[in-house]
MARLUM-465872 format. One record per residue (C-alpha): chain; residue in one letter; residue number from 1; x, y, z. Coordinates in nm, 4 decimals. Each point is the difference from the previous one (the first is absolute). Example, Ala and Ser with C-alpha at 12.3 -4.5 7.8 and 13.67 -1.06 7.14 Angstrom:
<rovos>
A, A, 1, 1.2300, -0.4500, 0.7800
A, S, 2, 0.1370, 0.3440, -0.0660
</rovos>
This chain:
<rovos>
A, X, 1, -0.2289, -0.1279, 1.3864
A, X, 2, 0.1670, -0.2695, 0.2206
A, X, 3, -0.1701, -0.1753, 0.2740
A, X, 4, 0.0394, 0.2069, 0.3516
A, X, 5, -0.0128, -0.3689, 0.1855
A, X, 6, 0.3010, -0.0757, -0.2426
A, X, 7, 0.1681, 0.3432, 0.0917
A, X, 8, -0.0951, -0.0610, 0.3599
A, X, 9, 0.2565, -0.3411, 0.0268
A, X, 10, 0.2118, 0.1347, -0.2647
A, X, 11, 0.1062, 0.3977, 0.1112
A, X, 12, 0.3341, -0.0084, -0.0705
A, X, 13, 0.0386, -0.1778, -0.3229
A, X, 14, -0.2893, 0.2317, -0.1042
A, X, 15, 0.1985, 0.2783, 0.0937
A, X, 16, 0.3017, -0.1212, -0.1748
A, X, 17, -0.2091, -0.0680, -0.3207
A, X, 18, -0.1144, 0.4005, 0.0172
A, X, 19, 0.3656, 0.1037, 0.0363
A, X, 20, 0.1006, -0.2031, -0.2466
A, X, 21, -0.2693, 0.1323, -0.2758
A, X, 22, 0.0734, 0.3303, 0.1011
A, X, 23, -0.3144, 0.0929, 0.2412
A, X, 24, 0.0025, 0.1522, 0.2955
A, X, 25, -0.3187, -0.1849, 0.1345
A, X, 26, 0.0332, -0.0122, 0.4242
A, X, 27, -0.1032, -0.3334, 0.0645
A, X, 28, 0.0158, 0.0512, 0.3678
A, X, 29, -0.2460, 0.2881, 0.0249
A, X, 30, -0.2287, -0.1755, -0.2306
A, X, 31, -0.0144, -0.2679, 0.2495
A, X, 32, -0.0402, 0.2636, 0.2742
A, X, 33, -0.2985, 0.1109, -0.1706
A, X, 34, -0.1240, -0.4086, -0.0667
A, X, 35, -0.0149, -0.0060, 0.4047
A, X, 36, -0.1844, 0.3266, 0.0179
A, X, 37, -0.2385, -0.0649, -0.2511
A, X, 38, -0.1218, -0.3569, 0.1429
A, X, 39, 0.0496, 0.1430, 0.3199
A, X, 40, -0.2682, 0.3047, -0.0894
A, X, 41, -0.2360, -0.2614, -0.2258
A, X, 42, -0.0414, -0.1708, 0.3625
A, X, 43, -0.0637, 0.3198, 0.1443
A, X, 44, -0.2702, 0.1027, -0.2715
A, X, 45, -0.1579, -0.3457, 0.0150
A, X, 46, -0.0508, 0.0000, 0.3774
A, X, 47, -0.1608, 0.3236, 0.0135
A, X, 48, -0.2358, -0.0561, -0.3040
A, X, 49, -0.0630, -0.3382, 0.1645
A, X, 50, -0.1160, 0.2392, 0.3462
A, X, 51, -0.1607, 0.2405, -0.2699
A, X, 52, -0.2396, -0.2521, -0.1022
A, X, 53, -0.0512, -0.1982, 0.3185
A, X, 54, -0.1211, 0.3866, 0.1698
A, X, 55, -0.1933, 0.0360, -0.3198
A, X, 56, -0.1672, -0.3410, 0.0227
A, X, 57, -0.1049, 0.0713, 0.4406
A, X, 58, -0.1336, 0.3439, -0.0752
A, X, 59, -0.2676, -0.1765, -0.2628
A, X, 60, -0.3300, -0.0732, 0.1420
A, X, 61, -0.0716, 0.3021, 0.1960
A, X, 62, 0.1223, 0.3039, 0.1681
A, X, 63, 0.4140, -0.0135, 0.0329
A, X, 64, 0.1440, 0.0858, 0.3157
A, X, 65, 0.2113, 0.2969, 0.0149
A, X, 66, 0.2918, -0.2265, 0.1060
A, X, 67, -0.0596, -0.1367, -0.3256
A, X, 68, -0.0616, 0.3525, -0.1776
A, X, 69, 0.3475, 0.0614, 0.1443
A, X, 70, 0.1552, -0.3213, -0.1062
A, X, 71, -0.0437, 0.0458, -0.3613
A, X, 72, 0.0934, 0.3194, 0.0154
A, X, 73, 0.3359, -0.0599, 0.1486
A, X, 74, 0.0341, -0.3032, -0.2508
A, X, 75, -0.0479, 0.2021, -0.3132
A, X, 76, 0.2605, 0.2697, 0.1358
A, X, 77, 0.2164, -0.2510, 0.0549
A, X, 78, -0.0537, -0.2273, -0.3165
A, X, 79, 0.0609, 0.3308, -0.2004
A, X, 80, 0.3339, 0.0328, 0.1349
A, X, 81, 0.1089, -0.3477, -0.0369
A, X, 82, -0.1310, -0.0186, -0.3580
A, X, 83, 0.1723, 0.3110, -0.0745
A, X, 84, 0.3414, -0.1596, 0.1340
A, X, 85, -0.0877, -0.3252, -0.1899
A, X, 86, -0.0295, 0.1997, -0.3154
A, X, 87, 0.3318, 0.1882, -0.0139
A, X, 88, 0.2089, -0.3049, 0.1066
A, X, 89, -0.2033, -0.2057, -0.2321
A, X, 90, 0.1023, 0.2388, -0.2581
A, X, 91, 0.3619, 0.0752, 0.0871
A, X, 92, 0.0195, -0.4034, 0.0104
A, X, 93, -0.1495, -0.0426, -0.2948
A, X, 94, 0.2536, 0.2314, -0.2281
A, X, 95, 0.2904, -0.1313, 0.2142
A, X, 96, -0.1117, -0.3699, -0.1259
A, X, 97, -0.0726, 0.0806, -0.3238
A, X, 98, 0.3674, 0.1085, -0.0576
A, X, 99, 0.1732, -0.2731, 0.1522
A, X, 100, 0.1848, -0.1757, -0.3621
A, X, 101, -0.0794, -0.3731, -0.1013
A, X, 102, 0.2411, -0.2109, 0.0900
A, X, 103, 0.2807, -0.0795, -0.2649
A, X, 104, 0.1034, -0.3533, -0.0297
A, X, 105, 0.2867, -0.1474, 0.1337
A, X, 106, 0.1639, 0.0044, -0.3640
A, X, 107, -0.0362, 0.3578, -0.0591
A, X, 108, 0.3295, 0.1885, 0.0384
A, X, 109, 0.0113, 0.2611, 0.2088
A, X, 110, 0.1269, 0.3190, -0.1410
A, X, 111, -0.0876, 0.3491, 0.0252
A, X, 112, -0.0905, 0.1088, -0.3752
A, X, 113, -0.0395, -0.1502, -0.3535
A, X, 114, 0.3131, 0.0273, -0.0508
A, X, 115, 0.0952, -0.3372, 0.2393
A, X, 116, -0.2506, -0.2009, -0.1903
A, X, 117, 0.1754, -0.3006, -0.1090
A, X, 118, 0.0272, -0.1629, -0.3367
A, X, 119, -0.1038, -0.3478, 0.0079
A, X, 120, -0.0146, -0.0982, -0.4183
A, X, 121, 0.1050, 0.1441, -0.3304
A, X, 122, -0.1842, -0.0772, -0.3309
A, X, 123, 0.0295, -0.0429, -0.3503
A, X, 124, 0.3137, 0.1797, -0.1663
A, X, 125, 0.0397, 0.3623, -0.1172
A, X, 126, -0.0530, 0.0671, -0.3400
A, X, 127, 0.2744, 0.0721, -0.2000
A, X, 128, -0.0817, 0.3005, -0.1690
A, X, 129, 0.2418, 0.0759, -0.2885
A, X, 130, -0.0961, 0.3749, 0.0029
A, X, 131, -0.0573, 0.2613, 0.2591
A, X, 132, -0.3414, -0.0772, 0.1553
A, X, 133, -0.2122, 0.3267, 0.0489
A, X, 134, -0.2180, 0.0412, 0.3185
A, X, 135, -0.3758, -0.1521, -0.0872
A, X, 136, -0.1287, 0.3756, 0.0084
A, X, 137, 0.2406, 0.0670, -0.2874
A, X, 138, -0.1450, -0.2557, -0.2217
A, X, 139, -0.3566, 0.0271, 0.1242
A, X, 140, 0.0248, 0.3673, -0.0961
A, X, 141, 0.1143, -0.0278, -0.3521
A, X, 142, -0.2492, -0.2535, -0.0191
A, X, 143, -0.2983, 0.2260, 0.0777
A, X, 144, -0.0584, -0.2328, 0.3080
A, X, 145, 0.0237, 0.2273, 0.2704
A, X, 146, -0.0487, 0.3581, 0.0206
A, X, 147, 0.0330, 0.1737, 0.3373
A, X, 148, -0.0093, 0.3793, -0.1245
A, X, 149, -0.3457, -0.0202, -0.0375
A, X, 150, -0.0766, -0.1752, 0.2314
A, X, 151, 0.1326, 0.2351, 0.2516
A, X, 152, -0.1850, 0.2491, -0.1625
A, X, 153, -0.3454, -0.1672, 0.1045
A, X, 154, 0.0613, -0.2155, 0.3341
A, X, 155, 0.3827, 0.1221, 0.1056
A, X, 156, 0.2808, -0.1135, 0.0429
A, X, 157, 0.1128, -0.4165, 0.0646
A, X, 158, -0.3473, -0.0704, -0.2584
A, X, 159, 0.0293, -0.1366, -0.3622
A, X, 160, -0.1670, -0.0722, -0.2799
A, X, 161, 0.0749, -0.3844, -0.1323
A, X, 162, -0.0608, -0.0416, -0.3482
A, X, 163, -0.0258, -0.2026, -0.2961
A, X, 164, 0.2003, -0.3552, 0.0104
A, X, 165, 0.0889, 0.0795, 0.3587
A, X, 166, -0.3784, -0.0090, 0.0603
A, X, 167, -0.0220, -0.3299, -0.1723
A, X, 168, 0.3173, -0.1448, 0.1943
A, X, 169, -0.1264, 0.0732, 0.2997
A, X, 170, -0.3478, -0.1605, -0.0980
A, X, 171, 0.1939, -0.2975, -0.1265
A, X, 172, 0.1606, -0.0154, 0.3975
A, X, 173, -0.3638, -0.0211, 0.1115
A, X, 174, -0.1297, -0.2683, -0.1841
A, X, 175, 0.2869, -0.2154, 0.0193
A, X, 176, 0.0445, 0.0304, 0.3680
A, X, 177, -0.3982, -0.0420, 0.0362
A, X, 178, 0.0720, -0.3011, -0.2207
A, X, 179, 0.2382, -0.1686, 0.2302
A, X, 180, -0.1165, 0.0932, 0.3627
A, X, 181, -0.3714, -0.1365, -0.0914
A, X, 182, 0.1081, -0.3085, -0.1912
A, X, 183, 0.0490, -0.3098, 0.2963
A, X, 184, 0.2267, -0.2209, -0.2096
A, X, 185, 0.2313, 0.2689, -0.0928
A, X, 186, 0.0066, 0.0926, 0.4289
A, X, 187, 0.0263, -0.3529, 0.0886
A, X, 188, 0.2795, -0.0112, -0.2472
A, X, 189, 0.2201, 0.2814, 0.1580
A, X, 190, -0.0650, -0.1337, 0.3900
A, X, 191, 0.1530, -0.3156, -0.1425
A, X, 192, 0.3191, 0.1713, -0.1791
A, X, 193, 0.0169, 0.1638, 0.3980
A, X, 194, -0.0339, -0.3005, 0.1796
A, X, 195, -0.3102, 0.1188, 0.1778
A, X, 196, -0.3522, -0.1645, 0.1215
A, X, 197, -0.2301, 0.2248, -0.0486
A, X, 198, -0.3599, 0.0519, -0.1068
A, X, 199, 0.0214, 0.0795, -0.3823
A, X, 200, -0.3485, 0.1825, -0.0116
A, X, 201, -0.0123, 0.2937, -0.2297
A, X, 202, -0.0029, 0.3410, 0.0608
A, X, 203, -0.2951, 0.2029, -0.0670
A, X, 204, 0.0337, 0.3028, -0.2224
A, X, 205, -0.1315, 0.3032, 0.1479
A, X, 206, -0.0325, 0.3724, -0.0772
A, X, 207, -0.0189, 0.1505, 0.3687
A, X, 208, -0.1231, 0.3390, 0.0760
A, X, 209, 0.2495, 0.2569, -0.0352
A, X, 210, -0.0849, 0.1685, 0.3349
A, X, 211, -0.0254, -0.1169, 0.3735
A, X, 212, -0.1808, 0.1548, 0.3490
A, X, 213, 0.2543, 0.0808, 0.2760
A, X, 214, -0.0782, -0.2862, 0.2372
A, X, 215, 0.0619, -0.2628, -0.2360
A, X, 216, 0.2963, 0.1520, -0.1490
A, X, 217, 0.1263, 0.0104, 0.3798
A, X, 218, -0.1125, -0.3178, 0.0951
A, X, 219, 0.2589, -0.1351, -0.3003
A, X, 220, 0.2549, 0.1964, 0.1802
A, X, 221, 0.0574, 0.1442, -0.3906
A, X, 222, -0.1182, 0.3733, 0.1043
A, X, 223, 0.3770, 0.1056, 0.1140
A, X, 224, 0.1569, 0.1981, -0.1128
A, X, 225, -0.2980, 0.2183, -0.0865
A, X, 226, 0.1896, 0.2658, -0.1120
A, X, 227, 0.0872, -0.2535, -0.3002
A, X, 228, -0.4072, -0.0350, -0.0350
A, X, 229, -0.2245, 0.1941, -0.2006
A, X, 230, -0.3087, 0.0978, 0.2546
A, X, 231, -0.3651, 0.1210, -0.1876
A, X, 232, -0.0317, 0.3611, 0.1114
A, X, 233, -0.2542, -0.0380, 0.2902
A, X, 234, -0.1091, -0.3446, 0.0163
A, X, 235, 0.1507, -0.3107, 0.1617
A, X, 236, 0.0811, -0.1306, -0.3364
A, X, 237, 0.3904, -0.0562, -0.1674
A, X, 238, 0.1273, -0.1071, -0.2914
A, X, 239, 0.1494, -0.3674, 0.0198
A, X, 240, 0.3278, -0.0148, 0.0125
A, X, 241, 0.0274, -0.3292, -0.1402
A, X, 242, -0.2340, -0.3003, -0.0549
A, X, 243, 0.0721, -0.2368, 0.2488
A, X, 244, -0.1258, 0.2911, 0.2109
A, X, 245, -0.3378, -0.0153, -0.1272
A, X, 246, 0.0202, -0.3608, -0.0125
A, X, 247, 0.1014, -0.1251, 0.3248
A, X, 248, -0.2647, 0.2191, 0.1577
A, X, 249, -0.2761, -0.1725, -0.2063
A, X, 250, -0.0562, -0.2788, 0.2731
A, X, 251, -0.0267, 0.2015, 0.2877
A, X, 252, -0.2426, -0.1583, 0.2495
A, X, 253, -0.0536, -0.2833, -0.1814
A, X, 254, 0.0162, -0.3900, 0.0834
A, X, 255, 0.1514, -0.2134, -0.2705
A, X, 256, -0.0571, -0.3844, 0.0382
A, X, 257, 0.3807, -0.2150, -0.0415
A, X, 258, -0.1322, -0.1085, -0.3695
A, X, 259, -0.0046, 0.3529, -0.1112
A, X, 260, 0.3735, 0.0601, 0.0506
A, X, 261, 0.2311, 0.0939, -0.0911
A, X, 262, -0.1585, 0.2670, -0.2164
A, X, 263, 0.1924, 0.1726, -0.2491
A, X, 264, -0.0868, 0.3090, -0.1803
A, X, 265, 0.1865, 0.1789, -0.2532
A, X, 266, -0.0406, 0.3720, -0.0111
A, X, 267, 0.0030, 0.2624, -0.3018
A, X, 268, -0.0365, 0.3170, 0.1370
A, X, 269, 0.1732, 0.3959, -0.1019
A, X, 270, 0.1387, 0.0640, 0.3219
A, X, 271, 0.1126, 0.3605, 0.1720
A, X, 272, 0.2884, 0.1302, 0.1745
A, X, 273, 0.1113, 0.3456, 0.0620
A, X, 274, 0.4045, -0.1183, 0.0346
A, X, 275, 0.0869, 0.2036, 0.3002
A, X, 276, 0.3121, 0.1000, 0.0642
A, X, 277, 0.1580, -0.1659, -0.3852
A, X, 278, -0.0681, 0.3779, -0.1574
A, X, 279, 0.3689, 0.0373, -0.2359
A, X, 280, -0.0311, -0.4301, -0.0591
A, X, 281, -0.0925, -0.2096, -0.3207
A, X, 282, -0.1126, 0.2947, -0.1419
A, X, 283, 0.0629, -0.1166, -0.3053
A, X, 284, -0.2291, -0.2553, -0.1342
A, X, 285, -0.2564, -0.2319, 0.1880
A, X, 286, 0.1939, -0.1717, 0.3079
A, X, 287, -0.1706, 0.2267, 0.2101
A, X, 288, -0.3389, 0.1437, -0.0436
A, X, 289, -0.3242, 0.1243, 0.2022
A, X, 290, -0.1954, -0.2063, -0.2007
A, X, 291, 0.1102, -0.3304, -0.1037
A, X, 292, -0.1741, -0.3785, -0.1456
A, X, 293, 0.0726, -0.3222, 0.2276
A, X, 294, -0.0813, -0.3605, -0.0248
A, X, 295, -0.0567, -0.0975, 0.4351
A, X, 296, -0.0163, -0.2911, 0.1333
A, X, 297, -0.1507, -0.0779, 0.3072
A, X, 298, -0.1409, -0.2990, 0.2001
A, X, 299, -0.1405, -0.1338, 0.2901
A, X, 300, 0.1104, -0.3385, 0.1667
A, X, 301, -0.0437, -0.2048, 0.3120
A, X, 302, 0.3351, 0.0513, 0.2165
A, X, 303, 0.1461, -0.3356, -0.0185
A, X, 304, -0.0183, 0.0998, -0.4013
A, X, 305, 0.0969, 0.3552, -0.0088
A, X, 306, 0.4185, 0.0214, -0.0177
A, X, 307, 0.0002, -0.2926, -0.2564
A, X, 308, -0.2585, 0.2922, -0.1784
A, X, 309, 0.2699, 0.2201, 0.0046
A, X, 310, 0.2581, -0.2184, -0.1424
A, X, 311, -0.2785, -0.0870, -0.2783
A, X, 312, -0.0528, 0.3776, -0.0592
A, X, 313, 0.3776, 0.0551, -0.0348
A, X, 314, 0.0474, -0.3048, -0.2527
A, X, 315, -0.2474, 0.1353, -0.2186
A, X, 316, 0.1426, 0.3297, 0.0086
A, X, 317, 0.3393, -0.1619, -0.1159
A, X, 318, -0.2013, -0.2063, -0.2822
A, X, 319, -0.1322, 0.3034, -0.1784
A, X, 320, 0.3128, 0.1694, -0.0178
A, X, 321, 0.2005, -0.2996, -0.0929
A, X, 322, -0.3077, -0.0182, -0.2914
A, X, 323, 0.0647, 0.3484, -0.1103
A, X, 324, 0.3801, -0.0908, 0.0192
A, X, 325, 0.1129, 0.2862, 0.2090
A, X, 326, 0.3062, -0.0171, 0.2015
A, X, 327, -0.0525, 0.0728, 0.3869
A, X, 328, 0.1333, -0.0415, 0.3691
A, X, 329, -0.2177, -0.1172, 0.2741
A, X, 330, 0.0452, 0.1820, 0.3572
A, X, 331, -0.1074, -0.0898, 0.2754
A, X, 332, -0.1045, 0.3178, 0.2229
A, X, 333, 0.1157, 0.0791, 0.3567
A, X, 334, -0.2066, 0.0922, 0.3030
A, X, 335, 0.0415, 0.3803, -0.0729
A, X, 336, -0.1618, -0.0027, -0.3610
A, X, 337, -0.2365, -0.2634, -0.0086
A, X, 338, -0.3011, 0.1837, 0.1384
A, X, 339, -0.1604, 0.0268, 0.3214
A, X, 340, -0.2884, -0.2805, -0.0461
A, X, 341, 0.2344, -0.2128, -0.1654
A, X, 342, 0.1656, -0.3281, 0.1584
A, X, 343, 0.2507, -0.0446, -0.3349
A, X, 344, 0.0236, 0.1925, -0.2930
A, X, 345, 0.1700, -0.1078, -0.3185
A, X, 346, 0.1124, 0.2563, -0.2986
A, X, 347, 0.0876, -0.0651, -0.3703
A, X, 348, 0.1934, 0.2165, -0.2262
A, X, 349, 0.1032, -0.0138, -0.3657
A, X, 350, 0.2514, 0.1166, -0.1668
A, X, 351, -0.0616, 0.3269, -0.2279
A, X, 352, 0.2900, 0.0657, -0.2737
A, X, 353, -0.0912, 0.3268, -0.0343
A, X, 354, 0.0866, 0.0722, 0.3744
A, X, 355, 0.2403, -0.2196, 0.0431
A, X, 356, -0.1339, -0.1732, 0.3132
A, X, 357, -0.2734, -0.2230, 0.1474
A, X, 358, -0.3396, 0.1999, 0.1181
A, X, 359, -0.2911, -0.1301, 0.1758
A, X, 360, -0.3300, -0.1243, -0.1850
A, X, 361, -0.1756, -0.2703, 0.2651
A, X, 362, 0.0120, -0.0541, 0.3709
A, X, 363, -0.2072, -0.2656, 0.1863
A, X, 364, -0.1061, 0.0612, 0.3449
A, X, 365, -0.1100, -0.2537, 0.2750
A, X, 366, -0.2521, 0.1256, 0.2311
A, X, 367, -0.0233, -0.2942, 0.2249
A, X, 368, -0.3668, 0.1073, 0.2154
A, X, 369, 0.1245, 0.3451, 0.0812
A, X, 370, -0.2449, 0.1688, -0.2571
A, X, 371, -0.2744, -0.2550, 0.0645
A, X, 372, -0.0420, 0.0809, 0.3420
A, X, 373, -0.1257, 0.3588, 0.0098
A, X, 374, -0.1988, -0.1113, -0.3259
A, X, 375, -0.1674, -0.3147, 0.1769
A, X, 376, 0.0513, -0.1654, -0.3050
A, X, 377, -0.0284, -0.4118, 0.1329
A, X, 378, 0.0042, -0.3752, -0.0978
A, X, 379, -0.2679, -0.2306, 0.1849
A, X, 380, 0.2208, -0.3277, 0.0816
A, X, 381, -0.0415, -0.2698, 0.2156
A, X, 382, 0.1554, 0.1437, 0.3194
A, X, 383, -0.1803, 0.3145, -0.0605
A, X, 384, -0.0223, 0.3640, -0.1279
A, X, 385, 0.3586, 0.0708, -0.1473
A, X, 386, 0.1822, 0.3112, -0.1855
A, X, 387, 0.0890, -0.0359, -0.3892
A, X, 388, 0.3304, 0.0357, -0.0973
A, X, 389, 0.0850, 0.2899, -0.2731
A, X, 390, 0.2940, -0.0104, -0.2772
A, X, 391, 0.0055, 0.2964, -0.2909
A, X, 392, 0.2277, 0.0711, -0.2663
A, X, 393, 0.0610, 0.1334, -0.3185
A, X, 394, -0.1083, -0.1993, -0.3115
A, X, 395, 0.1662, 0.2888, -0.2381
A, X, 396, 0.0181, 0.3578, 0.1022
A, X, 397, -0.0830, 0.0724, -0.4278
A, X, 398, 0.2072, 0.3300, 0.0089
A, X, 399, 0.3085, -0.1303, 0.1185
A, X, 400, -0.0461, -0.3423, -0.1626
A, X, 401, -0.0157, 0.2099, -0.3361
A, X, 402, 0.2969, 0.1912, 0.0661
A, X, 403, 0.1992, -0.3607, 0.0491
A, X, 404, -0.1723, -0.1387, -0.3020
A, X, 405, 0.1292, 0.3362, -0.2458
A, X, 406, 0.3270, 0.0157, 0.1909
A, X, 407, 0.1346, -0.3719, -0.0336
A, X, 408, -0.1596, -0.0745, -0.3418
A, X, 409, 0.1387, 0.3291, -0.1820
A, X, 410, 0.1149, -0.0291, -0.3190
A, X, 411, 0.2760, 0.2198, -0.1847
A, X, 412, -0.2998, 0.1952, -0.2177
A, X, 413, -0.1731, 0.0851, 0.3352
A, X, 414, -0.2632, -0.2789, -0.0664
A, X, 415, -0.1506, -0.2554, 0.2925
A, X, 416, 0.0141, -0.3391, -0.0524
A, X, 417, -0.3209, -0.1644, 0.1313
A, X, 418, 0.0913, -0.2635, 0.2863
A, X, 419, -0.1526, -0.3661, -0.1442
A, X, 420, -0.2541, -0.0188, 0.2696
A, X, 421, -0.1426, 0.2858, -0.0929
A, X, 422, -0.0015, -0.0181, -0.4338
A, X, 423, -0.3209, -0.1953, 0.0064
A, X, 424, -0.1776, 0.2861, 0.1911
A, X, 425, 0.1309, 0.2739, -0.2430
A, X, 426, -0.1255, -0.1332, -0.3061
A, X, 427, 0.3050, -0.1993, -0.0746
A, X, 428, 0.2493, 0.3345, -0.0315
A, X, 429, 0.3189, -0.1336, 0.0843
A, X, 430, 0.1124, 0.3626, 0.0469
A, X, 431, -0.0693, 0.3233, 0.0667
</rovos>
């Protein structure tokens, strides 16, 4: 959440900000209730304060019935006041808690995806001499995918991924576990960017696949629940994607400045229930409940943290230049990049089959917005300060796959293996 001092001297740029992510937070009630809550602690302080001092003169012998009295009227009255203390505490609290992170000045403002703006095109188009098919046409031949049955067990939007679309996606792994944990190849795509930064290596991990409710709130990740898969009486959901599971890892916790920035890379089988898309990408594996992703997610001092983001992006563009697919890189506007999110950066490549570019990463920078509610802190010299968090997608495997089998087609329905990845799939040039 932001800082209420910050909202305090800042009201109507905060309110601007809401308006122009599309929330319709009140900033002025919420610093109605600010008053009326220190107002009340003062209140609540002053009478336990004359709670204990009447407590303290009745010790030692028989109390007075002036005294008797006293405490009585105190507790009455320390009820109330508590009471009022509680429900503006809590109204406050839920008011604050929905006031949006503050987009940075380069974010355009716009009022859906559809004003995101296209900053960079890469790689050329193949030139397929043939009508490409869709990638569920060829994985279906293949005996790669089969949704029938899988609808018969778990539903529909669920798959089963077989046979050398297993392996590909395996292949993905490694490789990408390969570069992200290797510091000469990082240090060597910071310097293609132009960027000083740290070239530590991430750390692979395999997170859990579910989260409690407070954490999964404090990451501001929760909403929109109705997109979340809940565990039938417990405080318990499915993730909804790693950096989820990741970024609430350090809650409470004091790093030291030599620890940052840390860097993990999650693999984790993430769930969604894909609200509201019922009727699209039905066809195929753009989008499922269940899906494989590669996260990233780190944690940085704030002087560090937006050249973190730029870092995360250029590595994004270095795999799929690698894999030699064809993209566009957007940059997203106030309305679509999130509600904890200060930028927000999209890529897309370009599917034959479809005829047009669709998303497979997005990199998000946090700034301290999720840090604060999970106390999550950096001891420096000047004192106690909030981390900085950055996510974003390594490879979301599905969609990566459907790129992979949509570009590299060939006119007997084959897949040609991307270089990168021939050393991780025995040395099969194809498919």
């Amino acid at each position: 959440m932001l800082d209420i001092k910050f909202i305090r001297e800042n009201a109507e740029r905060v309110q601007q900000n809401a308006q122009n992510k599309g929330y319709g937070v009140d900033i002025q009630r919420l610093l109605e209730l600010d008053v009326d809550r220190k107002e009340l602690q003062q209140r609540v302080d002053a009478l336990r304060e004359r709670r204990n001092a009447n407590a303290e003169n009745m010790k030692g012998g028989r109390p007075e019935q002036s005294q008797i009295d006293e405490g009585k009227q105190i507790k009455i009255e320390l009820a109330e006041q508590e009471g009022y203390l509680k429900a503006v505490t809590a109204e406050y609290t839920d008011l604050l808690k929905l006031v949006p992170n503050m987009a940075l000045e380069d974010v355009p403002v716009g009022a859906s995806e559809d004003e995101n703006v296209e900053v960079k095109v890469v790689g050329e188009r193949p030139q397929l001499t043939f009508e490409p098919k869709n990638h569920y046409e060829i994985a279906e031949a293949k005996g790669w995918l089969d949704k029938d049955r899988a609808a018969k067990v778990s539903g529909a939007r669920f798959a089963y991924v077989m046979g050398d679309m297993v392996k590909l996606q395996l292949a993905l792994v490694q490789y990408t576990m390969d570069v992200l944990t290797d510091s000469e190849k990082l240090a060597e795509i910071a310097k293609t960017a132009e960027l000083d930064v740290d070239p530590r290596p991430f750390t692979a991990v395999l997170p859990p696949l579910m989260i409690r409710t407070e954490p999964y709130d404090q990451m501001d990740r929760l909403e929109p629940s109705d997109d979340r898969y809940k565990i039938e009486g417990e405080e318990l959901w499915l993730q909804g994607s790693a950096e989820h599971v990741l970024g609430s890892m350090h809650s409470g916790e004091v790093f030291s400045p030599d620890q940052l920035p840390l860097r993990y890379l999650g693999y984790a089988t993430s769930f969604r229930k894909e609200a509201g898309t019922y009727g699209k990408d039905m066809e195929g594996i753009i989008r499922m409940h269940q899906f494989d992703k590669l996260e990233m997610e780190s944690f940085t001092e704030g002087a560090d943290s937006y050249k973190e983001h730029e870092f995360f992006v250029a590595i994004q563009e270095y795999l799929l230049q690698q894999l030699g697919l064809p993209y566009h890189v957007l940059q997203k506007c106030t309305a679509d990049i999130g509600k904890p999110n200060a930028r927000g950066i999209d890529m897309e490549v370009w599917l034959p089959g479809q005829a047009r570019y669709r998303e497979t990463h997005t990199a998000d920078y946090m700034t301290d917005y999720q840090s604060r509610r999970l106390q999550t802190r950096v001891r420096t010299p000047e004192g106690l300060e909030l981390v900085h968090t950055n996510d974003a997608t390594a490879f979301a495997l599905g969609r990566t796959m459907v790129a992979i089998i949509e570009n590299y087609q060939t006119p007997e329905g084959n897949v040609t293996v991307p270089k990168v990845l021939q050393g991780y799939m025995g040395n099969r040039s194809e498919i």
